[in-house]
Structures are given as structure tokens and as C-alpha cells.
C-alpha positions in Angstrom: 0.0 0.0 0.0 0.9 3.9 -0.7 0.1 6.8 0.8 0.6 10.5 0.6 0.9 12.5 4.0 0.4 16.5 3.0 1.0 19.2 5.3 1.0 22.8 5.3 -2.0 23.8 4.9 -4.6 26.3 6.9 -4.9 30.1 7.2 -2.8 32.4 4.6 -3.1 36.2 4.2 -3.7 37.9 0.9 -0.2 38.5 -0.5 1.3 35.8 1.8 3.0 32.9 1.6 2.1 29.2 2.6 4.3 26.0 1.6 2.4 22.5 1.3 4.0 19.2 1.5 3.3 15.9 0.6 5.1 12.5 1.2 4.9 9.7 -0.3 5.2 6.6 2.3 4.6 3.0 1.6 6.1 0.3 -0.5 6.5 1.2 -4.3 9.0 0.9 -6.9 9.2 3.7 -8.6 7.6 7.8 -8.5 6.0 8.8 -12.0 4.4 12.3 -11.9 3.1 13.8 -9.2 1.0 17.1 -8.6 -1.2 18.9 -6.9 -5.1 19.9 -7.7 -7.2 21.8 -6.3 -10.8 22.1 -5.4 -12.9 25.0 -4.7 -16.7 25.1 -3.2 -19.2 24.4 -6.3 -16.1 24.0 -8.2 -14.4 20.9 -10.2 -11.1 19.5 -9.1 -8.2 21.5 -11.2 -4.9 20.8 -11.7 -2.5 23.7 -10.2 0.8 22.1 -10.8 2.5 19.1 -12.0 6.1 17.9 -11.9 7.2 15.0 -14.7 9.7 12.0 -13.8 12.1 14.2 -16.3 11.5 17.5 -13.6 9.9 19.3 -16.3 6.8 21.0 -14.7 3.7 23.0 -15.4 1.8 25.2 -13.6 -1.7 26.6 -14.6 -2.6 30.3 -16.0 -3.7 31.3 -13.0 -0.9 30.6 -10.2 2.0 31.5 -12.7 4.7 33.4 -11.4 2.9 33.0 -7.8 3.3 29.2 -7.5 6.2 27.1 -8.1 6.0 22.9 -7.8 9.4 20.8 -6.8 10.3 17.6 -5.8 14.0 17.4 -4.4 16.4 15.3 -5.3 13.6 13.5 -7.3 12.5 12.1 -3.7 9.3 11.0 -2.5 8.4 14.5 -1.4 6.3 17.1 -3.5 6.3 20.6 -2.2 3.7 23.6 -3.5 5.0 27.0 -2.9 2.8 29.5 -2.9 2.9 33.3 -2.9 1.3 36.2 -3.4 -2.1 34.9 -2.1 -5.3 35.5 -3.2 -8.9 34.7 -1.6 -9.6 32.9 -4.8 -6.6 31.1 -4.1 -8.7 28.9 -1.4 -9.9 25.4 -1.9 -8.8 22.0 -0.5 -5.4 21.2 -2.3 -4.5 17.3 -3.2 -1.8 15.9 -3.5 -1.5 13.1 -6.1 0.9 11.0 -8.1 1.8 8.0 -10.4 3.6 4.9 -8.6 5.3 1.8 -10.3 4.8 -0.5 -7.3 7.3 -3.5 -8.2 10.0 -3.5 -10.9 8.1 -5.9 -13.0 4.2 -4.2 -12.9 2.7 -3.4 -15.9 0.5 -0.2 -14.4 1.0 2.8 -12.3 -0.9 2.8 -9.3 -2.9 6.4 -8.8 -2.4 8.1 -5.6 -4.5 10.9 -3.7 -4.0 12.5 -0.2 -6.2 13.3 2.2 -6.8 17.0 0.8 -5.6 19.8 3.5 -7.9 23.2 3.5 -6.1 26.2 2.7 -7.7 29.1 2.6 -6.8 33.0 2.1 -8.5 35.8 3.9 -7.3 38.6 5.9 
């Protein structure tokens, strides 16, 4: 079994900062992709960010030059950065990602966190 522990998240001010963080823990072979998404009240999930096995990453319109995505060291850890905060910034953030879970599968496995809150008002 997988499972991704996220942290970081709760109260941020308009133009502030908050950092989320997400951990993969369990027994898997290899990390894929992994990301975050978002989901605001009455709203559909949304990828924010998304960092490739390769470290290329993408980031929607929206959070662009606010947010950054990494994963150091191409680790088991996903990190969200996120600056310059705005109140339509707030939803419950996922984490997610891609797992080869022996050498010889022949699927990913497709893992969610819990979802922390975050939300942005002063």
C-alpha cells in the first residue's frame, strides 16, 4: 500500500505565503508524476501544478509566477510554494501521483492525499 501524508495547509493572508507538503510513504518501486489539484466550493477538481519524472513541470494560468512545484532530489516529497495569495486562491489542495509498485508491474498505481484546506483571507 501507498500513501501520501500532505501538510501545510490552513490560514494564509492575501499576499502571503504558505508551503504545502506531501510525502509519499509505503512500498512502491518507482515515482511517475506527481502534482497537486485543487478544489474550490461548487467547483471541479483543477490541476494547479505538476512535476514530470524528467522535472519538467507545469503550472496553470492562473498561479503562474505565484506558485512554483518541486520535488527534491527527485525524492518522494512534493512541495507547493505558494505566494502572493489571493482569496480565490482557497480550496482543498490534493496531492496526487503515479507509482510503479514492483519493478516488474505493468500499471502505475494512482495516488491521492487526504486533501488539506487552505484558505486566504485577511
Amino acid at each position: 500500500q501507498v500513501q501520501l501524508v500532505e501538510s501545510g495547509g490552513g490560514l494564509g493572508q492575501p499576499g502571503g505565503s504558505l508551503r504545502l507538503s506531501c510525502t509519499a510513504q509505503g512500498l512502491f518501486f518507482t515515482i511517475d508524476d506527481m502534482a497537486w489539484y485543487r478544489q474550490a466550493p461548487g467547483k471541479q477538481r483543477e490541476l494547479v501544478a505538476l512535476i514530470h519524472w524528467d522535472d519538467r513541470t507545469t503550472l496553470i494560468d492562473s498561479v503562474k509566477g505565484r506558485f512554483s512545484i518541486a520535488r527534491p532530489g527527485r525524492g518522494n516529497t512534493v512541495t507547493l510554494e505558494m505566494n502572493s495569495l489571493k482569496p480565490e486562491d482557497t480550496a482543498v489542495y490534493y496531492c496526487y501521483t503515479q507509482v510503479l509498485p514492483t519493478e516488474l508491474a505493468d500499471a502505475h498505481l494512482d495516488v491521492w492525499g487526504q486533501g488539506t484546506q487552505v484558505t486566504v483571507s485577511s
